[in-house]
Z-matrix of the N, CA and C atoms (Angstrom, degrees):
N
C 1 1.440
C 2 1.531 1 111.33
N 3 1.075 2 106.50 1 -28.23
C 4 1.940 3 115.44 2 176.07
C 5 1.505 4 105.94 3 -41.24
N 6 1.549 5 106.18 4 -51.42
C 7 1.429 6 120.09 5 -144.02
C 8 1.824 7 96.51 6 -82.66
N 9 1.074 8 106.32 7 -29.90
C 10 1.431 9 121.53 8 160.26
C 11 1.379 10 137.57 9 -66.30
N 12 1.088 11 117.67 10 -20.56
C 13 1.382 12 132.32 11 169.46
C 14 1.794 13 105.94 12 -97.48
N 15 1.186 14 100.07 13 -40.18
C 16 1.840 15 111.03 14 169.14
C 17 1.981 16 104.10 15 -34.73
N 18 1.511 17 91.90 16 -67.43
C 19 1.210 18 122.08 17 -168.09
C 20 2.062 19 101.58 18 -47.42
N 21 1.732 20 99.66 19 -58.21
C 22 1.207 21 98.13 20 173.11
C 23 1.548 22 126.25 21 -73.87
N 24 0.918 23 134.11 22 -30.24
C 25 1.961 24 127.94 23 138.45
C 26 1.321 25 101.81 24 -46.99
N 27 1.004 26 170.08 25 -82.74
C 28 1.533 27 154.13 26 -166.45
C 29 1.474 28 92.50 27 -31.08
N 30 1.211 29 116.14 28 -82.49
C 31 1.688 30 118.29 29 -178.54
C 32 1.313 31 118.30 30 -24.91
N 33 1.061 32 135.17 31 -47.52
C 34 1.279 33 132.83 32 -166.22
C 35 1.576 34 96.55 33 -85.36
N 36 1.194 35 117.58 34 -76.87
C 37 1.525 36 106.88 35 166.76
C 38 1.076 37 142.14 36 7.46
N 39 2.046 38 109.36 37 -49.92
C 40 1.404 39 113.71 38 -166.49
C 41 1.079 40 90.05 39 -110.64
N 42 1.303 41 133.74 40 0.01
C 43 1.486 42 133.14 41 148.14
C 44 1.381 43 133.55 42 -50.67
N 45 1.192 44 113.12 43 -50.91
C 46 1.088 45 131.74 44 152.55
C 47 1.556 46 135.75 45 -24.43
N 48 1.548 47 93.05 46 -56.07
C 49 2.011 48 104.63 47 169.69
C 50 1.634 49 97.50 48 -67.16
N 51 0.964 50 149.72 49 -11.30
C 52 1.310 51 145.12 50 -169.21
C 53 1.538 52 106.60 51 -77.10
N 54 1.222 53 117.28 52 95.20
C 55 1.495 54 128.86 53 173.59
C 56 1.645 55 121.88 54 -52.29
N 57 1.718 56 134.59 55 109.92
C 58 1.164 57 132.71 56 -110.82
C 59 1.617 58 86.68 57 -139.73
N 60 1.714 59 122.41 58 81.24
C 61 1.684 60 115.31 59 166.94
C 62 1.418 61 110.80 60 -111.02
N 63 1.075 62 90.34 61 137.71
C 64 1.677 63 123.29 62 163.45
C 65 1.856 64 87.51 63 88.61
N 66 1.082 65 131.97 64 -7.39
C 67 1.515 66 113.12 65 158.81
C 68 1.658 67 89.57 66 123.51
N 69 1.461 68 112.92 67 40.69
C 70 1.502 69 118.08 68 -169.97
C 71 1.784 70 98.18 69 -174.84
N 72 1.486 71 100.61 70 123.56
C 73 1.340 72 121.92 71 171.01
C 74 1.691 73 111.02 72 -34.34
N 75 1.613 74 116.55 73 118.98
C 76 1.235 75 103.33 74 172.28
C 77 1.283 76 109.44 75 -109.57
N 78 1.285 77 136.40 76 17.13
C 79 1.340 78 118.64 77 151.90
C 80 1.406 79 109.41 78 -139.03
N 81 1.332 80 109.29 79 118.51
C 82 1.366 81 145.44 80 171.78
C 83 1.505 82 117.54 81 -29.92
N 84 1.717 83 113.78 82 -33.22
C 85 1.293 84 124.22 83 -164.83
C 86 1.520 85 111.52 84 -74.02
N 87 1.525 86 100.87 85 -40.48
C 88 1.440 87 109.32 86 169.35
C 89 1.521 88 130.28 87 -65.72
N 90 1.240 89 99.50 88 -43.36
C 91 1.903 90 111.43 89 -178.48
C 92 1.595 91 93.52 90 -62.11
N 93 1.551 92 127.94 91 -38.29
C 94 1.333 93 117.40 92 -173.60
C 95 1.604 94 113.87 93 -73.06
N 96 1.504 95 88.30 94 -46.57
C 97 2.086 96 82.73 95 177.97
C 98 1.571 97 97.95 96 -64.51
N 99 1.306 98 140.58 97 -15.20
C 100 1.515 99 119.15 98 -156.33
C 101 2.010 100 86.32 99 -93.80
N 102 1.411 101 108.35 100 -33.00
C 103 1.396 102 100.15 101 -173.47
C 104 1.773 103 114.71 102 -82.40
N 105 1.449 104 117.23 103 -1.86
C 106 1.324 105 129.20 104 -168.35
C 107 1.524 106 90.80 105 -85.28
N 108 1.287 107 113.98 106 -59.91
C 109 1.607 108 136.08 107 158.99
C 110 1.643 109 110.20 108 -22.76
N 111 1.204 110 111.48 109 -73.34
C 112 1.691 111 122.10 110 -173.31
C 113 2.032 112 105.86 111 -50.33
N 114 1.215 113 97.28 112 -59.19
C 115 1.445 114 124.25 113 164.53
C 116 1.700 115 101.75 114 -24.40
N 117 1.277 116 112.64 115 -64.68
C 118 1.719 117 113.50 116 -172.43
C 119 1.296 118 93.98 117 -74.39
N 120 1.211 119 132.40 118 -48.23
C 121 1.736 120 117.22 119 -172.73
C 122 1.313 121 108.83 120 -74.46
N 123 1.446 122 146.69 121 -8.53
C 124 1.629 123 133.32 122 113.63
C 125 1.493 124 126.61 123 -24.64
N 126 1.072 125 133.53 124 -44.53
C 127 1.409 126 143.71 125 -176.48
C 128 1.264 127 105.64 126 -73.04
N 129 1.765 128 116.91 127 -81.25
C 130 1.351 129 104.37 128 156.55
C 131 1.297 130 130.63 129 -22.71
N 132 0.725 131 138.02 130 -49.39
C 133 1.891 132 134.50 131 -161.37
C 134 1.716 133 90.87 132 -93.13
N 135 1.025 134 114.49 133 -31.43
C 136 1.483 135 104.12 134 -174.68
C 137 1.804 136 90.52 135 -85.76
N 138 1.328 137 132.23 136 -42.97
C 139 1.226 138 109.11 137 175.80
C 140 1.856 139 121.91 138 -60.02
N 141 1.223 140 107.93 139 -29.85
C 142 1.740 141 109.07 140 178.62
C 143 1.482 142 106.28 141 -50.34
N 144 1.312 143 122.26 142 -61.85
C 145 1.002 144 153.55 143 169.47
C 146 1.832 145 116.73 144 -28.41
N 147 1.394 146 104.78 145 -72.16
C 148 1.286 147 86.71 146 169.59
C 149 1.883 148 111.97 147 -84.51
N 150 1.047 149 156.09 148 1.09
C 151 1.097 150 151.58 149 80.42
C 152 1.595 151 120.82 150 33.37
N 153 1.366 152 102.27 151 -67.89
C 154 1.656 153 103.58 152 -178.22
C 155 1.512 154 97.03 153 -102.44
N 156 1.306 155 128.27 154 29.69
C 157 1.794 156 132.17 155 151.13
C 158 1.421 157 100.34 156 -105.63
N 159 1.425 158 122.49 157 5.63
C 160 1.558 159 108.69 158 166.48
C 161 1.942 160 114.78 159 110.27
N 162 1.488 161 106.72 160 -6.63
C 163 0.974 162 117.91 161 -172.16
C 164 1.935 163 118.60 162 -90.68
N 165 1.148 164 108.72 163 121.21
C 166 1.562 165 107.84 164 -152.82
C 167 1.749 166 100.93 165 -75.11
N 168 1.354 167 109.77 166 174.79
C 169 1.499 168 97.52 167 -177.44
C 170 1.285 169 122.83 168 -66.34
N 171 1.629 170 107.17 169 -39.76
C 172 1.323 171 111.21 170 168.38
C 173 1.468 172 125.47 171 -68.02
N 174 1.049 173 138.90 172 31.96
C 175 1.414 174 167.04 173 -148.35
C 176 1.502 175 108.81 174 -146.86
N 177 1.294 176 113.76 175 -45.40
C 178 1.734 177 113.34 176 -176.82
C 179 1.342 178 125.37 177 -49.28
N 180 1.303 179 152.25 178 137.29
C 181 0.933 180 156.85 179 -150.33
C 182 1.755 181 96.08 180 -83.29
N 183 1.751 182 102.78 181 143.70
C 184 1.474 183 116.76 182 -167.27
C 185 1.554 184 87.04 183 -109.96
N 186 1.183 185 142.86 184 -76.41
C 187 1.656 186 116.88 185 -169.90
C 188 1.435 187 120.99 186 -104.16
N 189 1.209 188 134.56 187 -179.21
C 190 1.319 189 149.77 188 -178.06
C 191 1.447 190 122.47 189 -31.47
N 192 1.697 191 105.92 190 -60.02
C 193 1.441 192 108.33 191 136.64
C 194 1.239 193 155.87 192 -9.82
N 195 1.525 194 107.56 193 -70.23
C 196 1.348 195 137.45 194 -172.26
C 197 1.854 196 83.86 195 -67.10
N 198 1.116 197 107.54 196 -66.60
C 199 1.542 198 125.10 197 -172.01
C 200 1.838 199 107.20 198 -35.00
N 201 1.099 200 122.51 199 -48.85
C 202 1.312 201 139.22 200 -166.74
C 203 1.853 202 100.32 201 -94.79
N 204 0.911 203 104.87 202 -37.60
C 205 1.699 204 101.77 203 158.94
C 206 1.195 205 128.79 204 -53.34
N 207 1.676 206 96.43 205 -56.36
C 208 1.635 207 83.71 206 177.90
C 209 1.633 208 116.49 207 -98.55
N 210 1.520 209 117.38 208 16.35
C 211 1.179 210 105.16 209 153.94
C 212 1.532 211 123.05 210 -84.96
N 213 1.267 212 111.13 211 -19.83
C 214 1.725 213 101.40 212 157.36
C 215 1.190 214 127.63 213 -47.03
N 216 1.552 215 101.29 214 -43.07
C 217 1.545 216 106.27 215 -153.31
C 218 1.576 217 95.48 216 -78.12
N 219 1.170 218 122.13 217 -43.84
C 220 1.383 219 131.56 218 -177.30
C 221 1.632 220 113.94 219 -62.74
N 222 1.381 221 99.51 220 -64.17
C 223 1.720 222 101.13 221 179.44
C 224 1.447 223 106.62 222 -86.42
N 225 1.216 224 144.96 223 -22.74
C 226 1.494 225 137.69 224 -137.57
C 227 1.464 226 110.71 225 28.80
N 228 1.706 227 72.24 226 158.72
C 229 1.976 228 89.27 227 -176.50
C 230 1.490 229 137.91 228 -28.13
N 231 1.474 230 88.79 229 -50.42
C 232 1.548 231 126.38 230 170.39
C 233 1.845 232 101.13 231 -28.59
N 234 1.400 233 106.90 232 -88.50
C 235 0.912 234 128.59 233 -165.40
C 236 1.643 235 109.99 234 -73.39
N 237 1.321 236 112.54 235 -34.60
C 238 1.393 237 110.07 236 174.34
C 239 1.864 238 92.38 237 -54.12
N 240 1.080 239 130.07 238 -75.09
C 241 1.211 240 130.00 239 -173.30
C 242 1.384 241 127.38 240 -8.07
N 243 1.737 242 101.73 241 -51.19
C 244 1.960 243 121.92 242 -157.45
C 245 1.843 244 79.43 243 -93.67
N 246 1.381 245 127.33 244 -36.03
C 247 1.411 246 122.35 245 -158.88
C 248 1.915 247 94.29 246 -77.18
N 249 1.228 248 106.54 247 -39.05
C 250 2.073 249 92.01 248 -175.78
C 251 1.526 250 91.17 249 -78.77
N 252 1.501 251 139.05 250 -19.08
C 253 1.051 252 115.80 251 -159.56
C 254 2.465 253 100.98 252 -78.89
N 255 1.301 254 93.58 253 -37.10
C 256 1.382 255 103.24 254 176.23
C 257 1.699 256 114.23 255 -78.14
N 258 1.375 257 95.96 256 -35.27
C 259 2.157 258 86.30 257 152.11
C 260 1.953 259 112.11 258 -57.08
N 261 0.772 260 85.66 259 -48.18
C 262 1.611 261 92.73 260 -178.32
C 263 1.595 262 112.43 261 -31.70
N 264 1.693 263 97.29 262 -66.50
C 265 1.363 264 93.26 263 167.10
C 266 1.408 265 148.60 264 -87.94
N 267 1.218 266 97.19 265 -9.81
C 268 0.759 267 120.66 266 156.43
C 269 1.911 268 126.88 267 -47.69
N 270 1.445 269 91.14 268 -49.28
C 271 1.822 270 98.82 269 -176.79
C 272 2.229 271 85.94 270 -66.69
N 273 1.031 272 114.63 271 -43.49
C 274 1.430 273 123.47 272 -146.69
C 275 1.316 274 105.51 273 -71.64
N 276 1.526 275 109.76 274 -13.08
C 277 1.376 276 105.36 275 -170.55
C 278 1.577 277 100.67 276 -128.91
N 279 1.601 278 109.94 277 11.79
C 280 1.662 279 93.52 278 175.75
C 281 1.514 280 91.93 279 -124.99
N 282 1.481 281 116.74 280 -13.81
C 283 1.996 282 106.83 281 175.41
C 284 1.868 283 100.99 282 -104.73
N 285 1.321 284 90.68 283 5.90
C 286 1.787 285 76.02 284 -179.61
C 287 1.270 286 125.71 285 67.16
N 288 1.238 287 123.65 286 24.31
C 289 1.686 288 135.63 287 -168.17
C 290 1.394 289 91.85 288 -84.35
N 291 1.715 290 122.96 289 158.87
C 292 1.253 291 135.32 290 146.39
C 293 1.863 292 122.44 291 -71.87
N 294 0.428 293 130.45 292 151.13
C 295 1.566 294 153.28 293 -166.51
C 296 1.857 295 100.45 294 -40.44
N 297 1.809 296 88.49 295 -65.83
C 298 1.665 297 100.05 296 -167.48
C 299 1.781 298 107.52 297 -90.67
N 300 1.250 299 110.41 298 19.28
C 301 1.969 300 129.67 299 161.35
C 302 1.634 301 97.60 300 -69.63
N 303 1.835 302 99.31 301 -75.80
C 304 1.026 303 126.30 302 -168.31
C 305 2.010 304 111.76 303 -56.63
N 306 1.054 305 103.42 304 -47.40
C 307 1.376 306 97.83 305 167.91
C 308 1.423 307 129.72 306 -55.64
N 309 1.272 308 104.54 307 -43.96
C 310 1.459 309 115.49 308 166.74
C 311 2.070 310 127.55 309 -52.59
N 312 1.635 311 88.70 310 -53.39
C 313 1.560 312 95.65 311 150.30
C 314 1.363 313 127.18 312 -43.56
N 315 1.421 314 114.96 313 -68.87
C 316 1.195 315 130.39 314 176.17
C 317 1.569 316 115.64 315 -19.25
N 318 1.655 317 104.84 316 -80.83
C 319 1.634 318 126.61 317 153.21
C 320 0.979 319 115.22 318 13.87
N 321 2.318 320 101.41 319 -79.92
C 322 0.862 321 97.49 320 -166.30
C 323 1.470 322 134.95 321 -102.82
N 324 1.266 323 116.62 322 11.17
C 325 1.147 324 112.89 323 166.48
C 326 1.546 325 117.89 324 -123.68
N 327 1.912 326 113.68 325 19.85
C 328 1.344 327 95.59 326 -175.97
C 329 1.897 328 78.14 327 -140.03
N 330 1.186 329 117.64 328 71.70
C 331 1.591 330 108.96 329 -176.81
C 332 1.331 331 112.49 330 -73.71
């Protein structure tokens, strides 16, 4: 989980250089590396995680798929559901993103 929270302080960080008018990110390049960033400290924490259910590293899921597979199997739907909904805010309230940033992220890497 260290390496995951590492990951999310990096995020915020490169957030940071992102020059901020009228009360909205004006360059795009940053909000993407800071959300490309956030993105791996999802992975991480989802790799610790299934990890401490017994699953070896070489075992961890290789694409997006794989990833969402075995969070069914592990969390079920149910809970996968309430768990992206508290990532959600989680991302929203520790990188400071707006709502329709984060949705857009979301999209695209958790369809």
């Amino acid at each position: 989980m260290k390496e995951a929270l590492r990951y999310l302080q990096n995020a915020k960080e490169i957030l940071k250089k992102a020059p901020i008018e009228d009360g909205r990110y004006a360059d795009v390049k940053y909000v993407q590396e800071a959300c490309g960033t956030a993105y791996l400290a999802i992975i991480k924490a989802i790799d610790g995680y299934l990890m401490n259910k017994g699953l070896s590293k070489k075992e961890l899921p290789k694409s997006t798929e794989g990833y969402r597979k075995a969070l069914q199997k592990y969390w079920g739907m149910l809970m996968l559901s309430k768990r992206l909904l508290k990532l959600q805010r989680f991302l929203l309230k520790r990188l400071d993103l707006d709502e329709e940033l984060l949705f857009s992220f979301v999209t695209v890497f958790l369809p």
